[in-house]
C-alpha positions as CSV (number, residue, x, y, z in Angstrom):
1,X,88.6,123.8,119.1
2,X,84.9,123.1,120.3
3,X,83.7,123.9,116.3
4,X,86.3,121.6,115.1
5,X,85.4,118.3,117.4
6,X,81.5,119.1,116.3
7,X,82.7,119.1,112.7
8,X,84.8,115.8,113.5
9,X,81.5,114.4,115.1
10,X,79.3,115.5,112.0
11,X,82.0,113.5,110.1
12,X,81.8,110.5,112.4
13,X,78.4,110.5,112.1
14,X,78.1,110.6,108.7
15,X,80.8,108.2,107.9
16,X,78.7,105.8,110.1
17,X,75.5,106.0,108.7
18,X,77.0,105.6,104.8
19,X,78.8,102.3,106.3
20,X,75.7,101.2,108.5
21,X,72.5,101.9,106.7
22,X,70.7,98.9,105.2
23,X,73.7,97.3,105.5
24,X,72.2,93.9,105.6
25,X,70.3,94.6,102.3
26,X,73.2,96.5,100.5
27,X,75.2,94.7,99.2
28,X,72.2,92.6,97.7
29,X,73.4,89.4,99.2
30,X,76.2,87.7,101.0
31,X,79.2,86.6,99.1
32,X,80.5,83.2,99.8
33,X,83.5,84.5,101.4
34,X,81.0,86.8,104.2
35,X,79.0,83.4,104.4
36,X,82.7,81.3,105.1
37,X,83.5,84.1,107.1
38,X,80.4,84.3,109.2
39,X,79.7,80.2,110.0
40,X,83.6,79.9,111.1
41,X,83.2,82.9,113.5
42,X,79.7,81.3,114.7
43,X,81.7,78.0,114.9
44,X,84.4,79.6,117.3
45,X,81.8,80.8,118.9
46,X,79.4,78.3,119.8
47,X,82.5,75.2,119.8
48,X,85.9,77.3,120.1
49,X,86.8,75.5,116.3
50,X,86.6,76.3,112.9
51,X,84.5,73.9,110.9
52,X,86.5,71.5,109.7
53,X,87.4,71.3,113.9
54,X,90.2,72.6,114.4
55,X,91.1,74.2,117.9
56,X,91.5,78.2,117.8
57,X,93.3,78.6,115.0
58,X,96.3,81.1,115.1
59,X,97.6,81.7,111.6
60,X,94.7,80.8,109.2
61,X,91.5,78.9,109.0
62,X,91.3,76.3,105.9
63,X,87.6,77.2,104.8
64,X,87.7,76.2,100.9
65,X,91.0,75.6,101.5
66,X,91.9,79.1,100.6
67,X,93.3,79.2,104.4
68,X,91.8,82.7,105.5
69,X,93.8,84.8,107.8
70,X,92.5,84.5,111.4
71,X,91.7,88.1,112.1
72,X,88.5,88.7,110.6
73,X,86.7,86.1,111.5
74,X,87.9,86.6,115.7
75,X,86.7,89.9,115.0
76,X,83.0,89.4,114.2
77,X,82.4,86.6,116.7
78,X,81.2,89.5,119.4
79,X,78.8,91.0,116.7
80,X,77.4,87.3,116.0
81,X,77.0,86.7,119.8
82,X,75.3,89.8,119.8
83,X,73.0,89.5,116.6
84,X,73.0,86.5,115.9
85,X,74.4,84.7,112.9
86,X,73.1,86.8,109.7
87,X,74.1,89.4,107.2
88,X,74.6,92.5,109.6
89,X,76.9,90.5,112.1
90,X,78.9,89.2,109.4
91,X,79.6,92.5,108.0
92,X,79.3,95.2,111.0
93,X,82.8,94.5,111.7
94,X,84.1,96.1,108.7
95,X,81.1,99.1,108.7
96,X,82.6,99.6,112.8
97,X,86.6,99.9,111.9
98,X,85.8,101.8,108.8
99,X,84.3,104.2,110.7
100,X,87.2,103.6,113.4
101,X,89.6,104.5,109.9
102,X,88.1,107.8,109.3
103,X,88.4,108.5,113.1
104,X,92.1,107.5,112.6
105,X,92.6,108.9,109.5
106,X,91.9,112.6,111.1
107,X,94.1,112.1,114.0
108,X,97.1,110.9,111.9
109,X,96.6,113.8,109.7
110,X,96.8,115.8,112.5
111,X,99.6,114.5,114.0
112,X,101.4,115.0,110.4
113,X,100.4,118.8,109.5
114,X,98.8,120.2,113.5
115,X,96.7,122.1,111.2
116,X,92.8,120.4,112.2
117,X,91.0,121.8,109.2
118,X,93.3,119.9,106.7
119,X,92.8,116.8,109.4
120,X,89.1,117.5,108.9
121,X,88.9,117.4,105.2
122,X,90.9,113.8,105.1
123,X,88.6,112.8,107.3
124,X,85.7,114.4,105.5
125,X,87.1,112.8,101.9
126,X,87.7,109.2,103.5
127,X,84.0,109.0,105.0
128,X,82.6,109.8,101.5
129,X,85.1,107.8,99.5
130,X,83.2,105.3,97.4
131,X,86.7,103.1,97.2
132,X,86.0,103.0,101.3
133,X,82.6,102.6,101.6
134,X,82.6,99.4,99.0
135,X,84.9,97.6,101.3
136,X,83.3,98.7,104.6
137,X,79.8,97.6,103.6
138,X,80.5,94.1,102.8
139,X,83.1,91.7,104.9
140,X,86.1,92.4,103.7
141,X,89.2,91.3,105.3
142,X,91.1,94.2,104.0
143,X,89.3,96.5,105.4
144,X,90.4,95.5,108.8
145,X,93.5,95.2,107.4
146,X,93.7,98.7,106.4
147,X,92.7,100.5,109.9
148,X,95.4,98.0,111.5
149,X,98.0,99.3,109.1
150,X,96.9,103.1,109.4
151,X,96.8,102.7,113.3
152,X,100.2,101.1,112.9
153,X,101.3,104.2,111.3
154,X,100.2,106.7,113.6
155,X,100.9,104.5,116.6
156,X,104.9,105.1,115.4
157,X,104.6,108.5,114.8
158,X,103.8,108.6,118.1
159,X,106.8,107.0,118.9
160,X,109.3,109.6,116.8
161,X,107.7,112.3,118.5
162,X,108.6,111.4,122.0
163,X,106.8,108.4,123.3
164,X,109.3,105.5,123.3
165,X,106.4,103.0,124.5
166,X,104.3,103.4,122.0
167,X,106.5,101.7,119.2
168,X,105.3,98.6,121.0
169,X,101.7,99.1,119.9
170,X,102.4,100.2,116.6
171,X,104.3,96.7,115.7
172,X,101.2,94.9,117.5
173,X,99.0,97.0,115.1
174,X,101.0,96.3,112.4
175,X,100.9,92.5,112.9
176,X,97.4,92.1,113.4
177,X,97.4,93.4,109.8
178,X,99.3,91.0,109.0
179,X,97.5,88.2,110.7
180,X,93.9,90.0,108.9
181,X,94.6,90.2,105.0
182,X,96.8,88.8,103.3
183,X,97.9,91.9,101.4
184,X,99.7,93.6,104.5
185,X,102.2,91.0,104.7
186,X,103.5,92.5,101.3
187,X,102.6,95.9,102.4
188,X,103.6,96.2,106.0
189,X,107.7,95.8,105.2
190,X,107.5,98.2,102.8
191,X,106.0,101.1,104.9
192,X,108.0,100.3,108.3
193,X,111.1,100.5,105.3
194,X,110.1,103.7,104.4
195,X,109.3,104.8,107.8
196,X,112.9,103.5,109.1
197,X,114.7,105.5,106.3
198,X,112.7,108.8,107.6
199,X,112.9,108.4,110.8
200,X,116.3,106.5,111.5
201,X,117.6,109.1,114.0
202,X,114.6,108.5,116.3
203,X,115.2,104.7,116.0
204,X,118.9,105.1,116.5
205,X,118.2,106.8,119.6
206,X,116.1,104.3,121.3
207,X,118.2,101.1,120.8
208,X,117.0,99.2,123.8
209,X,113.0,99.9,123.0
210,X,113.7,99.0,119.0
211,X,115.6,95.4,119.9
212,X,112.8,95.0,122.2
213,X,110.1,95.4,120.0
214,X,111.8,93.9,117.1
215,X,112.4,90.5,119.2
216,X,109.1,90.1,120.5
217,X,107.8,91.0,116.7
218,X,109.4,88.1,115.3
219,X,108.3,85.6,117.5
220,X,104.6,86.6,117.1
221,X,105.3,86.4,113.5
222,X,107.0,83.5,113.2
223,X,103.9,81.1,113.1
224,X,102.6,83.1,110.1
225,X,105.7,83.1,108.8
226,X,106.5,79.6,108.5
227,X,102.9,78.5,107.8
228,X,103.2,81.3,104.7
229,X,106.8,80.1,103.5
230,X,107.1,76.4,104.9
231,X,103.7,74.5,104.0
232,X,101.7,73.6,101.0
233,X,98.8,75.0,101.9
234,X,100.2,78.6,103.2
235,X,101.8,78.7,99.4
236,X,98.6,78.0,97.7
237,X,96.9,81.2,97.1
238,X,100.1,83.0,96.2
239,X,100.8,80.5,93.7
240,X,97.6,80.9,92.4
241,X,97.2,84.9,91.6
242,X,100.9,85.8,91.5
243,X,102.5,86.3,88.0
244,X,105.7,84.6,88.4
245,X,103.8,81.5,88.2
246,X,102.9,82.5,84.7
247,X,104.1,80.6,81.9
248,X,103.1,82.5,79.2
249,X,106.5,85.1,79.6
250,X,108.5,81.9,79.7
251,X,107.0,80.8,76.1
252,X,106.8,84.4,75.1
253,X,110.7,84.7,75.1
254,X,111.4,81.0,73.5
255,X,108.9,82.5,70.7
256,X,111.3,85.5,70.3
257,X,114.8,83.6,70.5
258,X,113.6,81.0,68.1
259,X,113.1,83.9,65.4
260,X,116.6,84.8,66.4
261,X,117.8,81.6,65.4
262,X,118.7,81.1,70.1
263,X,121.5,83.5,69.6
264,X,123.5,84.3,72.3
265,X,122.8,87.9,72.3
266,X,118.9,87.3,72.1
267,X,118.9,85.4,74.7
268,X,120.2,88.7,76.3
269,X,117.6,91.1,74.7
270,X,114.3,88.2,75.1
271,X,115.5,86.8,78.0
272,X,112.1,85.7,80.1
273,X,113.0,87.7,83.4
274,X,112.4,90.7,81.0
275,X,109.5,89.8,80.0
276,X,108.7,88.7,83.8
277,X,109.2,92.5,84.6
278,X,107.3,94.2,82.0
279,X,104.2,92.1,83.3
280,X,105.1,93.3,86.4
281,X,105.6,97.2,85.9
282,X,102.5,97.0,83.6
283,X,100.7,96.0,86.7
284,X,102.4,97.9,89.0
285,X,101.3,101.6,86.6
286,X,97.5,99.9,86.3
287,X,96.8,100.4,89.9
288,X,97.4,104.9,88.2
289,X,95.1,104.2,85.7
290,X,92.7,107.1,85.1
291,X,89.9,104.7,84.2
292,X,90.5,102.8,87.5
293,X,90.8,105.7,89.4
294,X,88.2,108.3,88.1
295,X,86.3,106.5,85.4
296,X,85.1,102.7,86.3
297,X,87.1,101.8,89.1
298,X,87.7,97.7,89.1
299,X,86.4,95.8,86.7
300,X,85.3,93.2,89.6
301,X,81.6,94.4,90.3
302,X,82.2,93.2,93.6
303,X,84.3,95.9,94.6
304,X,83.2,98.6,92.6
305,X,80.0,100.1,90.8
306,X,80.9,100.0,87.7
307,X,79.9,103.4,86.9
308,X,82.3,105.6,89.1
309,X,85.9,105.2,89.7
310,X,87.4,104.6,93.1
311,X,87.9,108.6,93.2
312,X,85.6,111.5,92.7
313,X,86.2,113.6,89.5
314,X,87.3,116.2,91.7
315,X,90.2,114.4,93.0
316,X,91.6,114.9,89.7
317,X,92.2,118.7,90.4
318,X,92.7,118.4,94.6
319,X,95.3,115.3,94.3
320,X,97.6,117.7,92.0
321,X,97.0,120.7,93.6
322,X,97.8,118.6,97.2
323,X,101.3,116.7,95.3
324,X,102.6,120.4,94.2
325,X,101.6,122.0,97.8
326,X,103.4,119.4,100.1
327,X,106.4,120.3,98.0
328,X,106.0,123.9,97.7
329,X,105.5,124.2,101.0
330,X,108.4,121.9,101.9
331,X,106.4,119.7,104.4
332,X,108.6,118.3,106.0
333,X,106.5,114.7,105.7
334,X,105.9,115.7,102.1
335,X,108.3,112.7,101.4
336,X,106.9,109.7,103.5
337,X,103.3,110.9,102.1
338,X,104.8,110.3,98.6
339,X,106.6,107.4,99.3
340,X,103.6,106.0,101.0
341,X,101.5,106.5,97.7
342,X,104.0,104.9,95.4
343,X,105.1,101.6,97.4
344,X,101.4,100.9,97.7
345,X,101.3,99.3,94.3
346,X,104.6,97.0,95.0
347,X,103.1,94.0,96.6
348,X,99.7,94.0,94.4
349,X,101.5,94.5,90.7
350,X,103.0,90.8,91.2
351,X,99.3,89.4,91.0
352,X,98.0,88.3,87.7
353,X,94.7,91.3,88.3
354,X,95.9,94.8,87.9
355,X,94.6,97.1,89.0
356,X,92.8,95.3,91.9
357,X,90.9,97.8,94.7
358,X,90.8,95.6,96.9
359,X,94.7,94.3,97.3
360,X,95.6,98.4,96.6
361,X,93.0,99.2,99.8
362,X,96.5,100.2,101.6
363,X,96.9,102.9,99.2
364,X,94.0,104.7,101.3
365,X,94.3,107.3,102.4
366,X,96.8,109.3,100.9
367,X,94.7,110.1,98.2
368,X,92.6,111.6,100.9
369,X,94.9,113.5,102.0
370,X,96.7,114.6,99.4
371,X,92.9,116.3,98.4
372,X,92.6,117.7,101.8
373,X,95.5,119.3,101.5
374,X,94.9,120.6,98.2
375,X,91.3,121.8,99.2
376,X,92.9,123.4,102.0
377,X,95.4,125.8,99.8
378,X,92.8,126.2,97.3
379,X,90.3,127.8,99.7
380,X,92.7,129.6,101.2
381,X,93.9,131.9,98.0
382,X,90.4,131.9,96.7
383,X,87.7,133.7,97.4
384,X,86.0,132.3,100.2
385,X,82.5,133.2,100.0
386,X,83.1,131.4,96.2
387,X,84.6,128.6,97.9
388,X,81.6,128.5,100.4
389,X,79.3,128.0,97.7
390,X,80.6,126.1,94.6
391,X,82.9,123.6,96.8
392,X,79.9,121.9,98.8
393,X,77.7,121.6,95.9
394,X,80.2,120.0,94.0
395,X,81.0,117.5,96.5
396,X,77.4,117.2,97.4
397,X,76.3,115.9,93.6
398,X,79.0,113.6,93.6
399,X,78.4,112.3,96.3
400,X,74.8,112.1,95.7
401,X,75.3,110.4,92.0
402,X,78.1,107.8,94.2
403,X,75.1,107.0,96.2
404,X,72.3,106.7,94.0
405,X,74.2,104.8,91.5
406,X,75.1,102.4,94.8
407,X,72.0,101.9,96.3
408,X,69.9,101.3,93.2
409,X,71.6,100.2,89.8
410,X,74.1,98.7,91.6
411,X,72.6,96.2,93.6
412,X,69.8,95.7,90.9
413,X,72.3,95.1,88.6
414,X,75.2,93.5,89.9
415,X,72.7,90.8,92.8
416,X,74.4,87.5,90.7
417,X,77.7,89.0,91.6
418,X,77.1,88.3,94.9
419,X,75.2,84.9,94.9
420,X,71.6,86.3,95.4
421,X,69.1,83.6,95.4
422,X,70.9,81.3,98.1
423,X,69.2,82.7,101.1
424,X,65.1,81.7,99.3
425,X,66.8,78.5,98.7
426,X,67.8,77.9,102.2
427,X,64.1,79.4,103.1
428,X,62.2,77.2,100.4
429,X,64.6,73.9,102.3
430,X,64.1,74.1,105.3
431,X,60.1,74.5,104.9
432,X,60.4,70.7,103.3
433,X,63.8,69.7,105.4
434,X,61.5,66.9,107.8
435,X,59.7,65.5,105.1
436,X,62.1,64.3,102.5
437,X,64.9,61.8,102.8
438,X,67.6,63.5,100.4
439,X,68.6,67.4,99.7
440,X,70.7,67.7,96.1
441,X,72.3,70.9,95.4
442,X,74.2,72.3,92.4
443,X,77.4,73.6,92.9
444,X,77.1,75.8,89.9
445,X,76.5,78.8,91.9
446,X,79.8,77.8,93.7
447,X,79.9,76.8,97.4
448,X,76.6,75.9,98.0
449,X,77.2,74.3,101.2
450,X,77.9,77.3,103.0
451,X,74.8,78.9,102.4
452,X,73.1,75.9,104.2
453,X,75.3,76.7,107.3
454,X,75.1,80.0,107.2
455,X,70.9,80.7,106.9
456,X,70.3,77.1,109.2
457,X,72.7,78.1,111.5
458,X,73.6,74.5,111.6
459,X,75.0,73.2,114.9
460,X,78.6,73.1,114.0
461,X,79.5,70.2,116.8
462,X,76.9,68.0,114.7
463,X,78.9,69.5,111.2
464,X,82.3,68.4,112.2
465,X,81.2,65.0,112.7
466,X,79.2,64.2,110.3
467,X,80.4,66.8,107.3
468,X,82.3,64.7,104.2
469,X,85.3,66.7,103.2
470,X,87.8,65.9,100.3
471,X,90.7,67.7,99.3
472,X,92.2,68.1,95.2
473,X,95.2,68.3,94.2
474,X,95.5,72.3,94.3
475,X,94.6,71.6,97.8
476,X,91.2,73.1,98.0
477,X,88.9,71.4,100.2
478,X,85.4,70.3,98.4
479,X,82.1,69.6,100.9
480,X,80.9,66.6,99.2
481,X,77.6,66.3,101.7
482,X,76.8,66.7,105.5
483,X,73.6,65.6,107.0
484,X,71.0,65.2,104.1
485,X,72.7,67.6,101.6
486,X,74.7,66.5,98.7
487,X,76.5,68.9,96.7
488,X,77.5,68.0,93.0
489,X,78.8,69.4,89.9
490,X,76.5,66.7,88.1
491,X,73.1,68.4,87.5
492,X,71.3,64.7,86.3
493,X,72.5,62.7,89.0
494,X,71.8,60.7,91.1
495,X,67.5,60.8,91.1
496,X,66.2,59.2,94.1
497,X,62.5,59.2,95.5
498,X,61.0,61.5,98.2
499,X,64.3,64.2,97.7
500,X,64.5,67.8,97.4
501,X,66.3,69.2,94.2
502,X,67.9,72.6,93.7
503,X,69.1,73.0,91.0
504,X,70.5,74.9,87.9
505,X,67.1,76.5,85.5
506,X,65.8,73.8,83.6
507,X,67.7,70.6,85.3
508,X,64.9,69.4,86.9
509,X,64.5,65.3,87.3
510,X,61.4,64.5,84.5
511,X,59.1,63.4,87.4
512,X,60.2,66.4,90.0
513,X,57.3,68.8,91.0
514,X,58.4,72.1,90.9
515,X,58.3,74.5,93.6
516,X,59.7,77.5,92.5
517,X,62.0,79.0,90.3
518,X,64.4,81.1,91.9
519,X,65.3,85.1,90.2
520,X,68.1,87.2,91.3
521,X,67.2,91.1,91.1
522,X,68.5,91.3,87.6
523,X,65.6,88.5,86.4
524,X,67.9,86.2,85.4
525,X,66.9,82.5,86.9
526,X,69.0,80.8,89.4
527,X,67.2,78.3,90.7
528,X,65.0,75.7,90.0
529,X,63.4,74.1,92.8
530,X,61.6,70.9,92.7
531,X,60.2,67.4,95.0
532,X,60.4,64.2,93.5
């Protein structure tokens, strides 16, 4: 037992530095979502409202007017009143439950099998998983999301085996999932489905607990339930990325019943909701791809490295082996494992990007433990010295290519991805802030006005007062200018004396004195920074 919590701690430890090491430097910059992220936190903190001013928000916070879920943000204003408002506050959140995941991940494992060495090597797969470690090292809501959900789930196992009370805190967990990424509101139904079907005895035999819990459940989740299904704005984002919003199935199937002459019968055969679900079971078998899963991972360089998939090679051999053990050994959770593995993909596959890493993050870890499980057999009816040598050395230079690749070509590579270049703007401003009258920026980095908050650490009291905010007609909100910023899309307007301009290479005013030119770590310009 003593061998086995030291190997757990080795795990923990490593897990932590992987998630925590240089993690202000790696990823290369912050994303505007970390930098969104980060100044609403710091505004909570420093004024108790967002910044746009609203009081404590419960079910989102309108940022771009992409409404974020609350959780993340309430979660990193104790590393930002301990830090301070930069990179490594913004993301040690997600580094700290990621590591809290692979904790969780081994006790739920546990709790499944009561064998620790299969518990271990979950554990062990989830700490060195590059689909985890891209999500813990940058501020990822789903992140949080995920060790909610997996805490939820071992919180009601709990409950079936015994311990009545604790189906209380696994519906808590579960809806502060739902109240951090937006992705567990699709998820979490379908798991507590699967784990009602299982487990319906259980439930059955603790009516009063389950009414309980289930009345107290809906009245925490009805604010986020009518702000998600009752308002424009909590609509907005699902309309956006879901597929059912797609016209092109809808024009698809007129194209195929006007070659049919719109007879009754092809109106049958084309009919649009057929075309409506091949979209959808196309994107729901992306998310089993091979080249997602083993060869490239997503093709978003923001959450993945382009050059390895979200599994190892060698998952391709312990994943099977783990599927036709469960079975053969008639585990008797072989089912809800599976189950958990193939309901995963429901909620994503009705986006328009399949496969996406980062909605599918609630697939994790049954991957991992599927390979622990297959590891475990494997070892066992080989020859262990073998097993001693060739298994850690494989693992070990896969690891080792995972990390190099991620360290280095990665962040080299991919720094535009990421809006590298914002935080020498911000440096180069506020060395001439006091002695020019006007600040243009372009906005054709995207969001520049964040990164102004974010690297001044602007007194959000003054922001909400003074800050110009307009809304379009998709209900995104546009800063127009605060203070003496003005952001534009227009690169040539308007030129004014004694003003700072950054702007797009080569956009310059005629009569501007350049600074500097702003690189990313690719060499590619990104700034051009001039006084007129």
């Amino acid at each position: 037992m003593k061998i086995h919590l030291s190997v757990l701690g080795l795990i923990i430890i490593l897990a932590a530095v992987l998630r925590f090491w240089h993690l202000s430097q790696t990823p290369p910059s912050i994303y505007w979502d970390e930098a969104s992220l980060g100044y609403n936190a710091y505004s909570i903190l420093k004024t108790a409202r967002d910044e746009h001013g609203r009081f404590l928000p419960f079910t989102n916070f309108a940022a771009f007017g992409d409404y974020k879920p609350p959780g993340y943000i309430y979660a990193a204003v104790p590393s930002i009143a301990l830090f301070g408002l930069n990179e490594f506050s913004v993301r040690f959140p997600s580094a700290f439950f990621g590591v809290l995941t692979v904790l969780i991940t081994f006790l739920l494992v546990k709790k499944l099998w009561n064998r620790e060495k299969i518990a271990l090597f979950a554990s062990f797969f989830l700490a060195i998983s590059p689909w985890h470690i891209q999500f813990s090292r940058g501020a990822f809501e789903a992140n949080i999301g995920l060790f909610f959900s997996l805490f939820g789930i071992y919180l009601f196992f709990k409950f079936i085996q015994g311990k009545p009370f604790f189906l209380m805190f696994s519906a808590l967990s579960f809806l502060a999932g739902m109240y951090t990424f937006t992705g567990q509101r699709l998820f979490v139904p379908f798991i507590l489905l699967i784990l009602t079907i299982q487990f319906r005895k259980q439930i059955l035999g603790n009516p009063k607990t389950v009414v309980f819990v289930a009345i107290v459940s809906m009245i925490l989740f009805w604010p986020l339930f009518k702000f998600t299904t009752q308002t424009i704005e909590g609509k907005v984002r699902f309309n956006e990325v879901t597929i059912f919003k797609d016209l092109d199935p809808i024009n698809q199937s007129i194209v195929y019943r006007q070659k049919d002459n719109f007879s009754w019968w092809s109106a049958i055969i084309h009919n649009r909701r057929l075309f409506y679900l091949h979209e959808y079971l196309s994107g729901y078998l992306d998310t089993f791809s091979p080249t997602f899963l083993f060869t490239s991972g997503d093709v978003n360089p923001r959450l993945s490295i382009q050059e390895q998939g979200e599994l190892y090679y060698f998952d391709i051999i312990l994943v099977f082996a783990g599927l036709y053990f469960i079975f053969a050994k008639k585990h008797k959770y072989s089912i809800f494992i599976l189950s958990w593995l193939l309901i995963s993909p429901l909620g994503p596959a009705t986006a328009r990007e399949t496969p996406h890493a980062l909605r599918m993050i609630h697939i994790l870890p049954t991957y991992q433990i599927l390979s622990a499980v297959g590891i475990y057999y494997i070892c066992k009816y080989l020859n262990l010295k073998k097993s001693l040598i060739l298994i850690p050395s494989t693992v070990a230079l896969f690891l080792f290519y995972y990390l190099h690749s991620y360290n280095v070509h990665w962040s080299l590579n991919y720094s535009g991805v990421w809006q590298y270049g914002y935080k020498e703007a911000v440096n180069i401003t506020e060395n001439h802030y006091s002695s020019v009258d006007n600040i243009y920026v372009t906005e054709a980095e995207g969001r520049p006005y964040v990164y102004f908050l974010f690297y001044m650490k602007y007194d959000p009291n003054k922001y909400q007062k003074i800050s110009e905010v307009e809304r379009d007609e998709q209900f995104f909100l546009h800063v127009k200018s605060f203070d003496k910023f003005v952001f534009g899309r227009k690169e040539s307007e308007p030129i004014k004396q004694n003003s700072l301009y950054i702007l797009s290479p080569n956009n310059l005013p005629k009569d501007a004195k350049k600074i500097k030119t702003i690189y990313n770590l690719e060499g590619k310009q990104v700034f051009d920074i001039g006084i007129l």
